[in-house]
C-alpha positions as CSV (number, residue, x, y, z in Angstrom):
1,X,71.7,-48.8,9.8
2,X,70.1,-45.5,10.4
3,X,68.6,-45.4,6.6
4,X,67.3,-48.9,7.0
5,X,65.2,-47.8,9.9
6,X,63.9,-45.2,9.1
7,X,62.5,-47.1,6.0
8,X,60.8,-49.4,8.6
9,X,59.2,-46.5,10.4
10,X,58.2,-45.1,6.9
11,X,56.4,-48.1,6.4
12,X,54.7,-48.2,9.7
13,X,53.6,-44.9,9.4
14,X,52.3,-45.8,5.7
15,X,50.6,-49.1,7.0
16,X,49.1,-46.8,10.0
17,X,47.9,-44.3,7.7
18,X,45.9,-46.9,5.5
19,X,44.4,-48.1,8.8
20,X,42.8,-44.8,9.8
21,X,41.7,-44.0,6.3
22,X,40.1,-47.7,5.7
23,X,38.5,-47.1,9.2
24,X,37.1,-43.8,8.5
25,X,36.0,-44.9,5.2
26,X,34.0,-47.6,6.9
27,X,32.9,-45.6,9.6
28,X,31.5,-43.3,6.7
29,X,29.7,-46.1,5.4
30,X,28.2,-47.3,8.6
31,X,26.8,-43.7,9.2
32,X,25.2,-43.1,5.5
33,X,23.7,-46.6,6.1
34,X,22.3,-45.8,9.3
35,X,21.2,-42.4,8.1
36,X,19.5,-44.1,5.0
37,X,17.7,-46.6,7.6
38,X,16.4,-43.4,9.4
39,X,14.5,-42.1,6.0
40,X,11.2,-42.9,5.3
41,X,12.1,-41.2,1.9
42,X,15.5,-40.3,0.5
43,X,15.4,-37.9,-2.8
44,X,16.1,-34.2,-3.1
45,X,12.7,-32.1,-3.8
46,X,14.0,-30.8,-7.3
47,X,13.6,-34.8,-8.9
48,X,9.5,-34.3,-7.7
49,X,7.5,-33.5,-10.8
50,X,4.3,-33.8,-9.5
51,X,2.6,-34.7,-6.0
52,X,-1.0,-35.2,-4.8
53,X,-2.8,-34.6,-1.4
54,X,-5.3,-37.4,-0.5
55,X,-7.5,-35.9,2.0
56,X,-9.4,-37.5,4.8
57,X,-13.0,-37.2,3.1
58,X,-11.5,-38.5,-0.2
59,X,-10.6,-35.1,-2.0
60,X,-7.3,-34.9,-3.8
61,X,-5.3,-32.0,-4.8
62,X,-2.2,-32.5,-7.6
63,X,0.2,-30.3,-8.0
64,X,2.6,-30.9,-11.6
65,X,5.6,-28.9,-12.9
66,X,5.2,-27.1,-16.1
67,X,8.0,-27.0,-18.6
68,X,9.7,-23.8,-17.2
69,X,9.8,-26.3,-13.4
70,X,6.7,-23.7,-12.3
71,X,4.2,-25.4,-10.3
72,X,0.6,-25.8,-11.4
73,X,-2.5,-27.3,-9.9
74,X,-4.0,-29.8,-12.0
75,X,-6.7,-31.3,-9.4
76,X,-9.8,-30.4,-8.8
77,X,-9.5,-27.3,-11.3
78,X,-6.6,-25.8,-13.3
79,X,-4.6,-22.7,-11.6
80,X,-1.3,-21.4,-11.0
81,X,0.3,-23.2,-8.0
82,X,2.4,-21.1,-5.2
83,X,5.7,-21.7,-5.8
84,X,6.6,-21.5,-2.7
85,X,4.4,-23.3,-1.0
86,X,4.3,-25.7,-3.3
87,X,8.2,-25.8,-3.1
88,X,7.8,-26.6,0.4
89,X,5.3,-29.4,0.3
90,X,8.1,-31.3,-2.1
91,X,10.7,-30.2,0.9
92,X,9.0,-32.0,3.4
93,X,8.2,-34.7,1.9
94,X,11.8,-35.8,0.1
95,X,14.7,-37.1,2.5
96,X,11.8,-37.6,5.3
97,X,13.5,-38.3,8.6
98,X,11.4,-41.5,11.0
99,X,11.0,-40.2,14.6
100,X,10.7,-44.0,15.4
101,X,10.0,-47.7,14.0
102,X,6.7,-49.0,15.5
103,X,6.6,-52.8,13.6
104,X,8.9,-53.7,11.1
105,X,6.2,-56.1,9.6
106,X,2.6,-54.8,10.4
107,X,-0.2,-56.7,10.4
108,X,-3.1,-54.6,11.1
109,X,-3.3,-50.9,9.4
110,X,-6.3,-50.5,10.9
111,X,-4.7,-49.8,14.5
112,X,-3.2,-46.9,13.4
113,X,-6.0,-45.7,11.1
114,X,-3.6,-45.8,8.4
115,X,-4.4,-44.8,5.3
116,X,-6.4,-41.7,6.5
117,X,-4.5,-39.7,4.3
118,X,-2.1,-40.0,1.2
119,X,0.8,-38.1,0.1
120,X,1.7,-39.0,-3.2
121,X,5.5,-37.8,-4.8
122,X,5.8,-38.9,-9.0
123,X,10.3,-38.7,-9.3
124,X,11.7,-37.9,-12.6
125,X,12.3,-41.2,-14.8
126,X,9.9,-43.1,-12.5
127,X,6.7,-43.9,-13.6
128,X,5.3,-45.6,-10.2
129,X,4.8,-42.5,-7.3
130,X,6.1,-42.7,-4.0
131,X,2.9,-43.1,-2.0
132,X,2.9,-42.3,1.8
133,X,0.2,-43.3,4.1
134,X,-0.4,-41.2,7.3
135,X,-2.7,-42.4,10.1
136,X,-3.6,-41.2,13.3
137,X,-1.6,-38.8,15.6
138,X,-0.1,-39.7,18.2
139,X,-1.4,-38.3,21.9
140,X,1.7,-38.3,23.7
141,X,3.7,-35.8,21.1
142,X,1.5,-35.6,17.8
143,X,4.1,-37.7,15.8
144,X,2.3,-38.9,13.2
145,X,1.5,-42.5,12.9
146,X,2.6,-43.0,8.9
147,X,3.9,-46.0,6.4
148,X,5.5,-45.9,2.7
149,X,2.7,-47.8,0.8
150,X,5.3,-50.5,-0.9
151,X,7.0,-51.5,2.8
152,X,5.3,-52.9,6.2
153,X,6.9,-50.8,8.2
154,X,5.0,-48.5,10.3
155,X,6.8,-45.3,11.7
156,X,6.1,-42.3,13.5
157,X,6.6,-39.0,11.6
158,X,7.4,-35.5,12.7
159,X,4.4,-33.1,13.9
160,X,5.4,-30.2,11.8
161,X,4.1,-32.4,8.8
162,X,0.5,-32.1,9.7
163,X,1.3,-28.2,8.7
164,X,1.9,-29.7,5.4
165,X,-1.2,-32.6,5.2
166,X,-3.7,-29.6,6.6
167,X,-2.9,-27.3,3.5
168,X,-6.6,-26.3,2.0
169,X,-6.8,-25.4,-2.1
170,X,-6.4,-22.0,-1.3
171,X,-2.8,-22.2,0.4
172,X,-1.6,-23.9,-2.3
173,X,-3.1,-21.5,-4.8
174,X,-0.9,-18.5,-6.5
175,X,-2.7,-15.5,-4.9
176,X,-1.0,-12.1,-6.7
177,X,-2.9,-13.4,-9.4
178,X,-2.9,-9.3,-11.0
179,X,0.8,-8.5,-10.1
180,X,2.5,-6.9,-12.5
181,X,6.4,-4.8,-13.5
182,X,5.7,-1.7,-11.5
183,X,8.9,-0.5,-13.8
184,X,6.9,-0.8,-16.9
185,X,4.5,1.9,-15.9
186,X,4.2,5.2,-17.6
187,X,1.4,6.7,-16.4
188,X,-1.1,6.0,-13.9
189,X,-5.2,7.5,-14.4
190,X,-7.7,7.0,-11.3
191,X,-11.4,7.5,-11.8
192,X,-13.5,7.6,-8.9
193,X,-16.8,9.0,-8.1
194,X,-15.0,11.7,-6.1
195,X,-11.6,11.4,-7.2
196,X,-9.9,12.3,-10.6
197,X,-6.4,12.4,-11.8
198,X,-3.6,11.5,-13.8
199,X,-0.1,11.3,-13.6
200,X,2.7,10.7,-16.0
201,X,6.1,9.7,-15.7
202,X,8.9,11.9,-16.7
203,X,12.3,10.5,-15.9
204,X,12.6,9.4,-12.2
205,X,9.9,12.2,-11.3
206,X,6.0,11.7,-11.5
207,X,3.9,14.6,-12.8
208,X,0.4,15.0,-12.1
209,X,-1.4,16.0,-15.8
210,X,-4.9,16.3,-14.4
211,X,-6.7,17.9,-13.1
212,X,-3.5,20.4,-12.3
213,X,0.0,20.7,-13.4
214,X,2.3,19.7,-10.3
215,X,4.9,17.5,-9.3
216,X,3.0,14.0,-7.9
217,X,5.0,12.7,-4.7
218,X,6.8,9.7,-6.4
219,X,7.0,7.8,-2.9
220,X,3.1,8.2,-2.9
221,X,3.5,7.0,-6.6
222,X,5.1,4.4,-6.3
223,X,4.2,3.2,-2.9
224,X,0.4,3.1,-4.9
225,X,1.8,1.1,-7.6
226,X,3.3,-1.5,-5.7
227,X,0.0,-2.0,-3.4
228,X,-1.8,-2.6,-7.2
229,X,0.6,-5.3,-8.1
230,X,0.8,-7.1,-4.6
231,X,-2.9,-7.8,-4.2
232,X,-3.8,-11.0,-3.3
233,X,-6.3,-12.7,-3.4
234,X,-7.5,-13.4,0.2
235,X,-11.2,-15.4,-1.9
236,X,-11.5,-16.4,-5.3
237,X,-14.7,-15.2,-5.8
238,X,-15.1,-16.2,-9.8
239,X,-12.4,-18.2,-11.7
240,X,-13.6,-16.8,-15.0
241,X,-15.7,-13.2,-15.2
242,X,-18.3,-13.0,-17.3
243,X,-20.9,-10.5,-17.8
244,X,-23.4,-12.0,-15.0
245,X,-20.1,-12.5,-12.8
246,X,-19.0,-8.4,-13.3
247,X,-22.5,-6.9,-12.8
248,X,-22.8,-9.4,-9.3
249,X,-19.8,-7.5,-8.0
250,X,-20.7,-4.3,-9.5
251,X,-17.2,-4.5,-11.4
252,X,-19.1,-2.7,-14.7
253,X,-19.5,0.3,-12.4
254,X,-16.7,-0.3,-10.3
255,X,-15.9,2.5,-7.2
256,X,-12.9,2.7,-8.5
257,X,-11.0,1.9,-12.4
258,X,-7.0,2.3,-12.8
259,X,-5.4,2.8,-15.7
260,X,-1.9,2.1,-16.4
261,X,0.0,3.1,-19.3
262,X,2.7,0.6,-19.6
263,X,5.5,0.6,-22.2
264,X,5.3,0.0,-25.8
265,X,1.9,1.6,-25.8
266,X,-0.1,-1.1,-23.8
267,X,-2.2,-0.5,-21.3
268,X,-3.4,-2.3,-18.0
269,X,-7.0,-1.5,-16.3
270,X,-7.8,-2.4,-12.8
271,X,-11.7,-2.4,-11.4
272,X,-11.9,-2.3,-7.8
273,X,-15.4,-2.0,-6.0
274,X,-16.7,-2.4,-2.3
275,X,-19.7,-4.5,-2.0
276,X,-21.1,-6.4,0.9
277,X,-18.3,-5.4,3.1
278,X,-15.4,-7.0,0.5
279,X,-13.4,-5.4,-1.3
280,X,-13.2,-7.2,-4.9
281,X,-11.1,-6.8,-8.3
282,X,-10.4,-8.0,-11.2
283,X,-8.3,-6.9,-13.9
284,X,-8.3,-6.2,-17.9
285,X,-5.1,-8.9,-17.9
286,X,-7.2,-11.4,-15.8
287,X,-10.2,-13.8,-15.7
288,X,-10.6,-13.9,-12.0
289,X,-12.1,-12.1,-9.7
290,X,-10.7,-12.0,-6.4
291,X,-11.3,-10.5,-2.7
292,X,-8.6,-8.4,-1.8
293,X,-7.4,-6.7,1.2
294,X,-9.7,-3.2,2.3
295,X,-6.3,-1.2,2.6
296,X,-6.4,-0.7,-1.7
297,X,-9.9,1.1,-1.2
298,X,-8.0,3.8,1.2
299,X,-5.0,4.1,-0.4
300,X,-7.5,4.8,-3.8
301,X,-9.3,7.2,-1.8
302,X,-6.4,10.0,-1.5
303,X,-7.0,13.3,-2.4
304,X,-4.9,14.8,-4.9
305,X,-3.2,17.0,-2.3
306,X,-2.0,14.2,-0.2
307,X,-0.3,12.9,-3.6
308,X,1.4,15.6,-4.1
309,X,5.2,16.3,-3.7
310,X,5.1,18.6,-0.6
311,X,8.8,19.8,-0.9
312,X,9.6,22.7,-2.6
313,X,12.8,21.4,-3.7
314,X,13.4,17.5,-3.7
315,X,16.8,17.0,-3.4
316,X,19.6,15.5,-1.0
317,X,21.6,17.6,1.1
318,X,25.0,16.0,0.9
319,X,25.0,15.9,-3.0
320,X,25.2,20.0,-2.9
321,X,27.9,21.3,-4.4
322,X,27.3,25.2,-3.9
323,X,24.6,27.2,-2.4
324,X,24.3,31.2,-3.0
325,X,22.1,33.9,-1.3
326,X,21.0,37.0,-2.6
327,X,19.6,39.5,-0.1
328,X,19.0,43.3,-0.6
329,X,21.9,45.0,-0.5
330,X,24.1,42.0,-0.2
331,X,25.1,38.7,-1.6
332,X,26.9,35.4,-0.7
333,X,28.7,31.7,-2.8
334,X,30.2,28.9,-0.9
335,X,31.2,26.3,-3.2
336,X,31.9,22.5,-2.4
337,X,35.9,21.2,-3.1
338,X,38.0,18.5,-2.6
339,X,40.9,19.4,-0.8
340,X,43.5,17.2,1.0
341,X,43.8,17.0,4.5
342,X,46.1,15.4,6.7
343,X,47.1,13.1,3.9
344,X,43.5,12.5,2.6
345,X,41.4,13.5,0.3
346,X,38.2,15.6,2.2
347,X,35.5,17.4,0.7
348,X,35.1,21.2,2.1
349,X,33.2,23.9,1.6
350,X,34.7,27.8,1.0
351,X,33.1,31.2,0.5
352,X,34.0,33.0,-3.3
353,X,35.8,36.3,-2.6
354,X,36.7,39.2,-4.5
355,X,38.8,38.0,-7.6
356,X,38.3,35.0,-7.4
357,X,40.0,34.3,-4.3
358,X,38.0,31.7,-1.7
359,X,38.6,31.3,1.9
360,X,37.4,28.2,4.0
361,X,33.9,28.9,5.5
362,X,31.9,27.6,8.5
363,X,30.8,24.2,7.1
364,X,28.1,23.2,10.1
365,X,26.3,26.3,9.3
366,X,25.7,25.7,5.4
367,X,24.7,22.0,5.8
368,X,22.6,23.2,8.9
369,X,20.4,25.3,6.3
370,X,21.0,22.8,3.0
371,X,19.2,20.1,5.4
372,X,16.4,22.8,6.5
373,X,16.0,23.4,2.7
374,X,16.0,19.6,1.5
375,X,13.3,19.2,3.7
376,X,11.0,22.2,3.5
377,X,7.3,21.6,2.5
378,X,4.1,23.0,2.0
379,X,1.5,23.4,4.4
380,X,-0.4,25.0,1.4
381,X,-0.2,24.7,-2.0
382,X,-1.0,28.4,-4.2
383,X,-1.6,27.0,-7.9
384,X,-3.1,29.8,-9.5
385,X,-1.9,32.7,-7.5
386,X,-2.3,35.6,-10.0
387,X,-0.1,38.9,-8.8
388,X,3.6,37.6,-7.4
389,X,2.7,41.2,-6.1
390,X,0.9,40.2,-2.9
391,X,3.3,37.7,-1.6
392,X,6.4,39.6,-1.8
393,X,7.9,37.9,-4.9
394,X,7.7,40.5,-7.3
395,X,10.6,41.7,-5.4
396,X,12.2,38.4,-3.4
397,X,13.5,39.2,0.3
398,X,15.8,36.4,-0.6
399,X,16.5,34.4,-3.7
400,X,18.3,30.6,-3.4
401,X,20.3,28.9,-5.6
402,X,21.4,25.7,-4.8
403,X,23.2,23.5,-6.9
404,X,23.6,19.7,-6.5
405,X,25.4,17.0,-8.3
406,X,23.8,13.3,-7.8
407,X,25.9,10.1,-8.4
408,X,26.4,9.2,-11.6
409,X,24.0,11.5,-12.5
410,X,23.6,15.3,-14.1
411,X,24.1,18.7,-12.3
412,X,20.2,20.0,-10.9
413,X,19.6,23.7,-10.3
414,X,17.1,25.0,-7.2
415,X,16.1,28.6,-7.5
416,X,13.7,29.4,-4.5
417,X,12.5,32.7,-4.2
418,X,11.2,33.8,-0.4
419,X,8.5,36.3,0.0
420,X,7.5,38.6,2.4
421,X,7.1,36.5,6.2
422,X,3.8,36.5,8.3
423,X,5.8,36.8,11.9
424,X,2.5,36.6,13.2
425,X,1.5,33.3,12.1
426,X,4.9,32.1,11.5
427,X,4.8,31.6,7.4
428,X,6.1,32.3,4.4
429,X,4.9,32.3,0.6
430,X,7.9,30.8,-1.2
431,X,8.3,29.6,-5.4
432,X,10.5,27.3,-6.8
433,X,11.3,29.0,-9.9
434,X,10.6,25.5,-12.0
435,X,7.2,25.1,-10.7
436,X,4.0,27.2,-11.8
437,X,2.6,26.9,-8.0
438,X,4.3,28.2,-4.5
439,X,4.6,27.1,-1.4
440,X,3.4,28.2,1.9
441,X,5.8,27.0,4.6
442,X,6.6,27.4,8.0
443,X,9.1,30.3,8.2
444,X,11.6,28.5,10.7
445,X,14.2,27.7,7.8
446,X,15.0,32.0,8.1
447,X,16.5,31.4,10.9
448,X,19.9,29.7,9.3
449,X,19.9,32.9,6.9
450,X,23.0,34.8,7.8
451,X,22.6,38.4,8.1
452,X,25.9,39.5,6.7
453,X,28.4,37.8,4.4
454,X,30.4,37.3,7.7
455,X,28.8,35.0,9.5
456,X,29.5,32.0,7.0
457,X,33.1,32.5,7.6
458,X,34.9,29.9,9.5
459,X,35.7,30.8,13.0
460,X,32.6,33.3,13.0
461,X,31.3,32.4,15.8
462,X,34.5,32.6,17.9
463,X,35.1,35.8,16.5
464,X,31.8,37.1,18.3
């Protein structure tokens, strides 16, 4: 008895179950159908392969995919396309949501102006185009008055789409027309009427080649490099330069000319000029010229000696593995180690003793002077200063080694040799042994010196 009914409710529950799922299935249904009679369109962006703009004075601009799905304008000239925005046109225009039905079966376009404009959408496989028909806006919330051209509906459209109708040529039009791999660059050259130099790159460091021998600050470097490859173009002032077009924009003279030496022995020339209150530029890779943003012409006019790497020794603090001093009568190692504390594994820093022997030492003092050091910089550069004699480096008041250890990288060595200090103006002539120049610095980093071997002991400060 008890097996037979629970077969009965098994069978209830079964014929329950299909219930609910036939139910939700149709009430699946019933909401894609509704949601389908919302859309004015209903396709994803990616099956557009090509769409055209019908302006309100008659003008038509049609944009097509290449063969790599890049977008290209076709009409009224040929020119890259902004992927992006052209992207985004496609977006707006595929699974279009109606704000509202106004007449299921119009009668009379002309009461909603419609067509004053055309958006036209060509689908993959179809040879006909999806043609939409905007009119007038409406007053109340700019909705758009609009209709598909092969139905008699008309509908009212979302106001963010006049963004979208409103876009000019130039929106649409790829504007880092000279951009280039900022990673391919070897070596940069800038001729100016005032300025002249050239850098080269050697490893992750940039070296300045002419008209000096000195380290080049590679975040001034590079900063330069990647304001040459993101100029756009905010005019297209000739879409291809020719002789008459370069001499109108003084480009054969230009204020300024770039040269970039690029890998596998290519090279890349920019011409940059200011004229008429533009800024304009071209380069040896393009057939346009452009107007570009006035910042370029500053950032070009740099002297040398705000390119320069300022710091006498670029490195990071934390990747220091040992630091030494070496003062008259007196010298001092601390060395970096892993050691295991409480259960895990800490890195610590401890002073070498006699025979080898090392004893922990007074960690916030060492980084306190490794970060004065990491950022130390010139407030004068010396590059050709003769006789160490008259700065107090023939013989050092204080010689530095630091050693570091970067990630994944190899061990770097910092010798920096400090000369005699002016107290009175607060300064000190110091060299970094690699470098053929010194430094004059402020002469604040002295302070961290210890003045006896001591005072980098832990618990040094307790024990005064």
């Amino acid at each position: 008895m008890k097996f037979r009914t629970t077969l009965i409710l098994l069978a209830v529950f079964i014929l329950l179950l299909a219930v609910v799922i036939l139910m939700e299935h149709r009430s699946e249904k019933v909401k894609e159908k509704k949601e389908a009679a919302e859309k004015l369109t209903d396709f994803k962006a990616a099956e557009v392969e090509k769409l055209s703009l019908k302006k309100e004075d008659g003008s038509v601009i049609t944009l097509k995919r290449n063969e790599q799905g890049q977008w290209q304008i076709v009409e009224p000239l040929e020119a890259e396309a902004d992927d992006y925005e052209a992207s985004s046109l496609a977006e707006n225009f595929a699974s279009l949501r109606m704000n509202k039905v106004v007449e299921d079966r119009a009668t009379d376009l002309t009461v909603y102006e419609i067509p004053k404009k055309e958006v036209s959408l060509w689908l993959k496989g179809q040879v006909e185009p999806v043609v939409i028909q905007i009119g007038l806006e409406n007053p109340l919330d700019n909705t758009l008055y609009a209709r598909r051209a092969d139905r008699q509906q008309v509908v009212l459209l979302p106001a963010y789409l006049k963004y979208s109708l409103d876009k000019k040529l130039f929106d649409l039009r790829k504007k880092d027309v000279l951009k280039f791999e900022t990673a391919r660059v070897q070596s940069v050259e800038l001729k100016s009427r005032d300025i002249n130099w050239k850098a080269r790159k050697d490893g992750d460091t940039w070296q300045f080649i002419q008209p000096l021998t000195a380290l080049a600050s590679k975040y001034q470097v590079d900063n330069l490099l990647d304001s040459l490859s993101g100029l756009r173009a905010r005019e297209f002032l000739a879409e291809e330069k020719d002789q008459e077009k370069i001499k109108q924009y003084g480009l054969d003279r230009p204020e300024f000319t770039v040269v970039l030496g690029l890998q596998d022995s290519q090279e890349l020339i920019f011409s940059i000029n200011r004229k008429d209150g533009q800024v304009v530029a071209t380069s040896s890779l393009s057939r346009k010229i452009i107007e570009v943003d006035s910042q370029i012409a500053t950032d070009l006019s740099k002297k040398i000696d705000d390119l320069r790497e300022k710091k006498v020794a670029s490195f990071n603090s934390w990747e220091a593995v040992a630091v030494s001093l070496k003062k008259e009568g007196w010298q001092l190692a601390a060395v970096k180690e892993k050691a295991r504390e409480k259960g895990q594994e800490q890195e610590k820093w401890y002073l070498g003793g006699a025979e080898g022997s090392k004893e922990p030492a007074d960690e916030s003092k060492i980084e306190s002077l490794l970060r004065k050091l990491e950022y130390l910089e010139a407030t004068e550069f010396i590059d050709k200063p003769g006789d160490l004699k008259g700065y107090g480096l023939d013989r050092p008041s204080l010689e530095i080694l630091i050693r570091v250890k970067p990630a994944e990288k190899e061990e770097k060595e910092f010798q920096i040799l400090v000369g005699t200090e002016n107290t009175e103006k607060q300064q000190v002539v110091v060299k970094n042994r690699d470098l053929p120049y010194l430094f004059r610095v402020n002469s604040d980093f002295l302070k961290e010196i210890p003045t006896k071997p001591e005072d980098w002991q832990s618990g040094s400060a307790d024990k005064k």
